[in-house]
C-alpha positions in Angstrom: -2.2 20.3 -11.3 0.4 19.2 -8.9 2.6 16.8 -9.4 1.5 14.9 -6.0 -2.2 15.1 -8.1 -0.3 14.0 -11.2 0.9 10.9 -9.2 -2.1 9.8 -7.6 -3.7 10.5 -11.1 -1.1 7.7 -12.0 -2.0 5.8 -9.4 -5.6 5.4 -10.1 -4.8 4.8 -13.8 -3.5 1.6 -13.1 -5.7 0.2 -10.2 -8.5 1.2 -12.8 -7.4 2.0 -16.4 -9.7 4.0 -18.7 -9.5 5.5 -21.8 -9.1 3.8 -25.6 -6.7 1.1 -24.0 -9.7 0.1 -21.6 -12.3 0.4 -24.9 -9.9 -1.7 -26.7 -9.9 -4.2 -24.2 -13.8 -4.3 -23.7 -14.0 -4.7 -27.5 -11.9 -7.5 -27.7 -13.6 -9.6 -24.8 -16.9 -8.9 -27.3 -15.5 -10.1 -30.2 -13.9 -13.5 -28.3 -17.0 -14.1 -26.9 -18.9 -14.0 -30.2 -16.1 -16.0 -31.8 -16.3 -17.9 -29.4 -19.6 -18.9 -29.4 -19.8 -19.8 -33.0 -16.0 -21.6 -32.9 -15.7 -25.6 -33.6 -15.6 -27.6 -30.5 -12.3 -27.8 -29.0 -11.2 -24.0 -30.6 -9.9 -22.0 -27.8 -9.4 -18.3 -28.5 -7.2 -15.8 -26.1 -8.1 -12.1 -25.4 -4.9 -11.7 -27.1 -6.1 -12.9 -30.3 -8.6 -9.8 -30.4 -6.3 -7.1 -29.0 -5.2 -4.2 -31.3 -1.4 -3.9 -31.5 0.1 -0.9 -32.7 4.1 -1.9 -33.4 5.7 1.7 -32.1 8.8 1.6 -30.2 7.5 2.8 -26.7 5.1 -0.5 -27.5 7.9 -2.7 -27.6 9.8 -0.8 -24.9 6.7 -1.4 -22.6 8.2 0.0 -19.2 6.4 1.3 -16.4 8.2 4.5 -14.8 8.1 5.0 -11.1 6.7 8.0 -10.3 9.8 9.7 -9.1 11.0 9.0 -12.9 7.9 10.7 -14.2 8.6 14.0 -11.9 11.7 14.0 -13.6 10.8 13.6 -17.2 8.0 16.5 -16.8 11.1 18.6 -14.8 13.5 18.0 -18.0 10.5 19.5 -20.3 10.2 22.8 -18.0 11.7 26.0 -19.8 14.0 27.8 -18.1 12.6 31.2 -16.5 9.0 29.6 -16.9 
């Protein structure tokens, strides 16, 4: 793959995410709705509340590269003479 593919591949990812983030996120509007539905009047739940969190330190980093900083992190990882 290229890494003009690999970029548009980026690209796409976030106008349409998929993959266990995206299931996560599907599971967790199911399980507010249901709460939801069978909360006390007046109990508001958020999206948030349903969300799995995994505490790792890229987690709490949370920054978005641009994609001239991901062609230069995949660059750094080639072997010389490769």
């Amino acid at each position: 793959m290229s890494s003009e593919e690999f970029c548009e591949w980026i690209a796409y990812y976030e106008m349409n995410p998929f993959g266990p983030k995206r299931d996560d996120y599907h599971a967790a509007l199911i399980a507010k709705t249901i709460a939801q539905v069978n909360a006390p009047k007046g109990k508001v739940f958020k999206l948030d509340d349903f969300m799995l969190s995994f505490k790792t330190r890229a987690a709490q980093e949370d920054r978005k590269m641009s994609g001239d900083q991901v062609l230069s992190f995949f660059r750094g990882m080639q072997q010389p003479g490769a």
